[in-house]
C-alpha positions as CSV (number, residue, x, y, z in Angstrom):
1,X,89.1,101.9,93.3
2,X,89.7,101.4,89.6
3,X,89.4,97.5,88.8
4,X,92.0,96.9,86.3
5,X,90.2,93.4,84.8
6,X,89.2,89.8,86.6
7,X,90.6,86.4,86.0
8,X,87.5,83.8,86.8
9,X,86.7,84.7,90.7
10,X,89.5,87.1,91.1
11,X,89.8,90.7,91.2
12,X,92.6,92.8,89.6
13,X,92.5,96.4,91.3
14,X,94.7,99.2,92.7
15,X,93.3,102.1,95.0
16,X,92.7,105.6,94.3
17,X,95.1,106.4,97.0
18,X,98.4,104.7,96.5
19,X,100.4,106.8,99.1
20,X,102.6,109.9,98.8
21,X,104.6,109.4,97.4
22,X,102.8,107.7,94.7
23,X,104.2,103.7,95.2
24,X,105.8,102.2,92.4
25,X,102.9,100.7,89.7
26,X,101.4,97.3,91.4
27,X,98.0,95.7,91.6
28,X,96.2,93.9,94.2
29,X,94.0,91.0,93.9
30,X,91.5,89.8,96.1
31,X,88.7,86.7,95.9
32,X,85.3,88.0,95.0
33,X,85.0,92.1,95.9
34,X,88.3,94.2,96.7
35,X,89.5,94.7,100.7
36,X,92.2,96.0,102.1
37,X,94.0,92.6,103.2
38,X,93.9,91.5,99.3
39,X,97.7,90.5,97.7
40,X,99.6,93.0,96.5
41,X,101.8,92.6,92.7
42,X,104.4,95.2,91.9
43,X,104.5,95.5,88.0
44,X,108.6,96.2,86.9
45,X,109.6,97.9,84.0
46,X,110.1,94.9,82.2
47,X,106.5,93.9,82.6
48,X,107.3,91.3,85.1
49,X,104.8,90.4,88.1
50,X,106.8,90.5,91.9
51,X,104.5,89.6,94.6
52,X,105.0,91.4,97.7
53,X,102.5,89.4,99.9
54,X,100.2,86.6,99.1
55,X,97.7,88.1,102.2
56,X,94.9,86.4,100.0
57,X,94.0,82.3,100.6
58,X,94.7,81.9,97.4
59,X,95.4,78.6,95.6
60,X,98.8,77.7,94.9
61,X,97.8,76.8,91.3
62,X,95.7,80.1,91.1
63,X,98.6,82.3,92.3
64,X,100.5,80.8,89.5
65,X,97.2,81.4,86.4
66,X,97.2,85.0,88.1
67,X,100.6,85.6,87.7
68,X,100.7,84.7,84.3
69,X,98.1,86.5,83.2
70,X,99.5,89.6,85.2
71,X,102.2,89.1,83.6
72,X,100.8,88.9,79.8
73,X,99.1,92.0,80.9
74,X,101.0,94.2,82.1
75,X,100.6,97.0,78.9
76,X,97.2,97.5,80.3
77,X,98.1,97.5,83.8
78,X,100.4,100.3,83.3
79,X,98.6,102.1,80.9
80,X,95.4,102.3,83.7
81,X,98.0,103.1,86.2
82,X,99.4,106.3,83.6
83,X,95.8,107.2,83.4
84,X,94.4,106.9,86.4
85,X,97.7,108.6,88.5
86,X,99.4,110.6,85.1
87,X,102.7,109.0,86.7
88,X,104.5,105.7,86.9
89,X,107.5,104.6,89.3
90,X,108.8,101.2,88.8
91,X,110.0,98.8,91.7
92,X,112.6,97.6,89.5
């Protein structure tokens, strides 16, 4: 489970097994330490952030801070995602 960074309390990650097919490039973010009901964030090409399901009790105005800095880090995201899989799908 490679954390990707944290934002304050928050936990930026993706598993080692991301499905087979591999999914397209997303992160999940949980309070505290990582767990399987955490959010899930597709990263698109663009280096936009799509959330597929805020599963999390996270804050409204948190969700929006996270986003952003998703967002403004996407590079990094993708560039774990290259190295840790050596492939990247997009979801759009």
């Amino acid at each position: 489970m490679p954390q990707v960074f944290k934002i304050g309390n928050y936990t930026v990650y993706f598993w080692s097994n991301e499905g087979e097919p591999l999914e397209p490039i997303h992160v999940h973010v949980a309070d505290g330490i990582p767990r399987r009901d955490a959010t899930k964030i597709w990263i698109t090409e663009s280096g936009k952030a799509f959330v597929v399901d805020w599963k999390s009790d996270i804050p409204t105005n948190a969700q929006k801070n996270i986003l952003r800095m998703i967002e403004a880090n996407s590079k990094i995201i993708i560039d774990k995602w290259n190295e840790h899989f050596g492939e990247a799908r997009y979801y759009c």
